[in-house]
C-alpha positions in Angstrom: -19.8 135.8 178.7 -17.2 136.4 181.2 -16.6 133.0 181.4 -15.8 132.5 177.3 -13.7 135.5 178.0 -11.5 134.1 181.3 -11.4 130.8 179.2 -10.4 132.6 175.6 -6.7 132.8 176.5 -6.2 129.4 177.3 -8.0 128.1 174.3 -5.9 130.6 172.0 -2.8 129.3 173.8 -4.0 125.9 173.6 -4.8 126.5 169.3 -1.2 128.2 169.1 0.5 125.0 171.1 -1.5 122.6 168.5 -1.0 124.8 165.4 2.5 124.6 166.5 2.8 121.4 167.1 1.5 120.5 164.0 3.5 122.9 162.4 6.5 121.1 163.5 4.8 117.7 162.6 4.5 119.1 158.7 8.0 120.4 158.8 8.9 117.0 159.7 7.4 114.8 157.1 8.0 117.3 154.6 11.9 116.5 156.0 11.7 113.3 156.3 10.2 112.9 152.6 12.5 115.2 151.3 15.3 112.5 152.7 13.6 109.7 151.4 13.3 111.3 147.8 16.9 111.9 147.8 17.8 108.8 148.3 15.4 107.6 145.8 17.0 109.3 143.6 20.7 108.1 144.2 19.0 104.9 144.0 17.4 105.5 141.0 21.0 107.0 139.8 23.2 103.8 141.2 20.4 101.6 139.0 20.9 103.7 135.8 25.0 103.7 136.4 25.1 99.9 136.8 22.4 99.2 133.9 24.7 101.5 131.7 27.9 99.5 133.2 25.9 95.8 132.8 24.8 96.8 129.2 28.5 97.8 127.9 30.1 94.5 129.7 27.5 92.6 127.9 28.2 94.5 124.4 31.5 93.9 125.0 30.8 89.9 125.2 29.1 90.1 122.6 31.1 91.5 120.4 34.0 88.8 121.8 31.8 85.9 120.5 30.9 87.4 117.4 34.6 88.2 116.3 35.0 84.5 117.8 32.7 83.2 115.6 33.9 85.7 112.4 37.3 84.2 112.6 35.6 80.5 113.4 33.7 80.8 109.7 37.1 82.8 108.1 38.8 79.2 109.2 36.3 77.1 107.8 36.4 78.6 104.9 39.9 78.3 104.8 39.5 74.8 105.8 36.6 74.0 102.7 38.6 75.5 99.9 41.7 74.0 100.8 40.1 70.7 100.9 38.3 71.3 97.5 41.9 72.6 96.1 43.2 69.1 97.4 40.1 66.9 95.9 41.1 69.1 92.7 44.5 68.1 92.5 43.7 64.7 93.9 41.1 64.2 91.0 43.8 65.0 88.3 46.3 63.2 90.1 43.5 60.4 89.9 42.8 61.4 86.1 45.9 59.8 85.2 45.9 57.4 86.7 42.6 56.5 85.4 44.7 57.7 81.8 47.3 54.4 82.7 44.7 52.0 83.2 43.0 52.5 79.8 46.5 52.9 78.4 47.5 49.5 80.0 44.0 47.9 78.6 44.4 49.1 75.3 48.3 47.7 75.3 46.6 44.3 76.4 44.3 44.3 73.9 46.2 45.0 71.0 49.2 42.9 71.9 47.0 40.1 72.9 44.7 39.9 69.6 48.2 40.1 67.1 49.1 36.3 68.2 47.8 33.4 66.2 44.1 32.8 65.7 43.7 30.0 67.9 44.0 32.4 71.2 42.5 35.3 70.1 39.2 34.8 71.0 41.1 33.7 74.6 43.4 37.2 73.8 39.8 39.2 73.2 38.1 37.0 76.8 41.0 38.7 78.4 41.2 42.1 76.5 37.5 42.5 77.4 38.1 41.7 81.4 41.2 44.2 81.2 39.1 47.0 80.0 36.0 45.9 82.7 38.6 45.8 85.5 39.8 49.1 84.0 36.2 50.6 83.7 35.6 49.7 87.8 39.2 51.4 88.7 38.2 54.5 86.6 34.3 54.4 88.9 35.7 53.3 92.0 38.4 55.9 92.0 35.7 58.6 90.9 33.8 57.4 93.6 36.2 57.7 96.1 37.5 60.8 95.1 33.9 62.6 95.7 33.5 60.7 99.1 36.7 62.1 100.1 35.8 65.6 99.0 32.7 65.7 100.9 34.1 64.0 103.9 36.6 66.5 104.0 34.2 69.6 103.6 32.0 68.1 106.6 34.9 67.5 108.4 35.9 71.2 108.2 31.9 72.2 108.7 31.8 70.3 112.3 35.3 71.8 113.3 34.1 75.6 112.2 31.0 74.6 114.2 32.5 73.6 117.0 34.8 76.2 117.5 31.6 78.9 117.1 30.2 76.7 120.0 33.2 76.9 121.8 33.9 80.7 121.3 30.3 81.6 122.5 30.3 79.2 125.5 33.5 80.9 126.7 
């Protein structure tokens, strides 16, 4: 026993230098992970500032391209119902005129049937292709007159479209 006894310092002294040592081991990590989760979070803090920051900018895009495309439609619109206003006034513009034609037919016929009998079946041959020709004015200008209407309606469609296009590609 007197050797355990000799040897019982040195193997205390030798526990307390490990304990020690280890000691200052744990204090390290727990240092060094006490670092690392700070700048974790400062990390984690930068991340949820520039998500916050990225979000807004995009809102703020966002919102540019749909007020873009809000005053795009407004001048569509604008566009359509000035065109329908115009195919309105053009068809009573056109109502007239389609008013002068019969007029003129009618003016043929009856001046043309009060000569002598031997021309007024030539006078009615005539009267008759007056009031055809008249007819085709009257459905070509009706005709025309819607063509142009929607013409002009697409016409304003494609330009409110492409300026949508061009406000959200911007």
């Amino acid at each position: 026993m007197s050797v355990w006894l000799r040897i019982l310092p040195y193997i205390a002294a030798v526990l307390l230098v490990a304990g020690s040592l280890f000691g200052a081991y744990h204090h390290g990590l727990s240092v060094k992970d006490a670092e690392w989760q700070a700048q974790w979070n400062d990390r984690d803090t930068r991340d949820a500032e520039a998500k916050a920051t990225n979000e807004a900018n995009e809102h703020a895009k966002e919102q540019a391209r749909q007020l873009s495309i809000n005053k795009a439609i407004q001048d569509g619109q604008r566009i359509i119902d000035q065109a329908t206003a115009d195919a309105a006034a053009a068809r009573a513009s056109a109502d007239s005129l389609r008013g002068a034609a019969d007029n003129i037919a009618r003016r043929l016929a009856t001046s043309e049937t009060s000569g002598n009998s031997c021309t007024a079946t030539a006078s009615k041959a005539v009267a008759r292709a007056a009031m055809v020709l008249a007819d085709v004015l009257k459905r070509a200008d009706q005709r025309a007159g819607d063509l142009a209407e929607v013409a002009d309606q697409a016409r304003a469609r494609g330009v409110t479209c492409e300026q949508a296009y061009d406000g959200i590609s911007k």
